[in-house]
Wavefront OBJ file of the C-alpha trace (Angstrom):
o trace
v 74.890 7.057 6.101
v 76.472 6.090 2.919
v 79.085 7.565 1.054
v 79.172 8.190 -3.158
v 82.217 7.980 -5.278
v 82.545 8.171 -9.021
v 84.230 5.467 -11.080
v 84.446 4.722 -14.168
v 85.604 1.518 -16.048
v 85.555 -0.203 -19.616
v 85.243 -3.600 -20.138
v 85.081 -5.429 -23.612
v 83.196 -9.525 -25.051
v 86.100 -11.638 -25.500
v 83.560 -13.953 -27.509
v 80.756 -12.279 -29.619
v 78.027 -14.620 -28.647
v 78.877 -15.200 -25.111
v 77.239 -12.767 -22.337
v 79.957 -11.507 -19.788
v 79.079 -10.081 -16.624
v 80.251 -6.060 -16.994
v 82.303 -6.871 -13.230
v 83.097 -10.533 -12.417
v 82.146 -10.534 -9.266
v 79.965 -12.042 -6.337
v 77.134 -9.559 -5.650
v 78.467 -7.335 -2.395
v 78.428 -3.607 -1.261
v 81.666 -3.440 -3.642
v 79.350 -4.037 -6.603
v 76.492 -1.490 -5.340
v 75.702 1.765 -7.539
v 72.663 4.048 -7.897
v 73.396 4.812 -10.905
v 75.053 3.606 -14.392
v 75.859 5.478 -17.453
v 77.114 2.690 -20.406
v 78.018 3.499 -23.831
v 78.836 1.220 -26.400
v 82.424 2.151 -27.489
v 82.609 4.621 -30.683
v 85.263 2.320 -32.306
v 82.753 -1.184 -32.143
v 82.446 -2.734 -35.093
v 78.521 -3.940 -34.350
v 75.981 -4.029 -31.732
v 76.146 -4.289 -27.596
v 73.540 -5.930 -26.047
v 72.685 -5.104 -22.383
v 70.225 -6.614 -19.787
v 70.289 -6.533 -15.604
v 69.462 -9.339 -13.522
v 69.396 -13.376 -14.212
v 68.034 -12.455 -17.902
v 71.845 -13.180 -19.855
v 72.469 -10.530 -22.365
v 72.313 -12.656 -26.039
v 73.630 -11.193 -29.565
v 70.526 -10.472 -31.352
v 67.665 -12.194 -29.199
v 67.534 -10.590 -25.740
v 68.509 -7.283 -24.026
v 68.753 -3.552 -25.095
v 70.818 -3.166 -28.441
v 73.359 -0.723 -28.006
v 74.717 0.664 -31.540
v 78.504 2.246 -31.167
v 78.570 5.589 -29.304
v 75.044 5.030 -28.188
v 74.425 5.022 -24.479
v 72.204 3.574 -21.596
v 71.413 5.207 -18.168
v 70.310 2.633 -15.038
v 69.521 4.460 -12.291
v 67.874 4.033 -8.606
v 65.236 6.571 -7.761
v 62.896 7.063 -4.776
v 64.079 3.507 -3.243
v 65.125 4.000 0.421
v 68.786 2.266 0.641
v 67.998 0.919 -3.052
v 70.488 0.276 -5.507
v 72.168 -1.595 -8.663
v 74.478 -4.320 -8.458
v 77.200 -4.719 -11.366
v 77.598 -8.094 -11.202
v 74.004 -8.578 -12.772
v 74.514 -6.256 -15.535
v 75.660 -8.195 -18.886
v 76.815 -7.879 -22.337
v 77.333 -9.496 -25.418
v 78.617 -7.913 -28.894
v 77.893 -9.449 -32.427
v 81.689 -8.725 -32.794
v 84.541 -10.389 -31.043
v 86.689 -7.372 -28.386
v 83.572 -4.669 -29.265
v 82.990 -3.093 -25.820
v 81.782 -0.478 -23.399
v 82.945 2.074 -21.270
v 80.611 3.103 -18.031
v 80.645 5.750 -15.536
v 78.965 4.763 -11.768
v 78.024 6.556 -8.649
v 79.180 3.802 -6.246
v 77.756 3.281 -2.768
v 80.856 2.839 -0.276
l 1 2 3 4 5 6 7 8 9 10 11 12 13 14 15 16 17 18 19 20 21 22 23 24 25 26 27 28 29 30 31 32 33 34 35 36 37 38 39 40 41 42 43 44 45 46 47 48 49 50 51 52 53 54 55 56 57 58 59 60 61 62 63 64 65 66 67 68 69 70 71 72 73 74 75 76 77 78 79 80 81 82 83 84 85 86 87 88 89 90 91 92 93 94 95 96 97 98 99 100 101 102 103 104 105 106 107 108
């Protein structure tokens, strides 16, 4: 049996243009979640862009577009032992240090 814990974390593009991984990290059970809540920080100046797996987040051509304040739920349902790894979610911004904050339900 599994265990759940909240956490929460913000991470922000160093280079508009260049998708970052929202936790640089090898996929492992440290990186599992069932569920992700992101939202594109109130203060950005432009546009997050958000995708999951080997598909790179890219300013203005690929992933969902995340306005400031707006948000985006991942979750897991139904999947027996299923679950999201945060070292396949990415990011990019159209502006250089825009960012997001997200809340998880990690699997420990």
């Amino acid at each position: 049996m599994h265990e759940i814990r909240l956490i929460t974390a913000q991470r922000a593009v160093t280079a508009a243009g260049t998708p970052e991984k929202i936790k640089e990290a090898v996929e492992s059970v440290q990186n599992q979640v069932i569920s992700i809540k992101i939202r594109a920080k109130t203060g950005n100046a432009g546009d997050i862009y958000l995708t999951y797996g080997d598909q790179r987040a890219a300013a203005s051509t690929t992933g969902d577009i995340l306005a400031p304040g707006e948000v985006s739920i991942l979750d897991v349902h139904n999947i027996y032992d299923g679950y999201l790894d945060l070292s396949k979610i990415w990011i990019d911004s159209s502006v250089n240090g825009d960012g997001i904050s997200y809340t998880a339900f990690e699997v420990i």
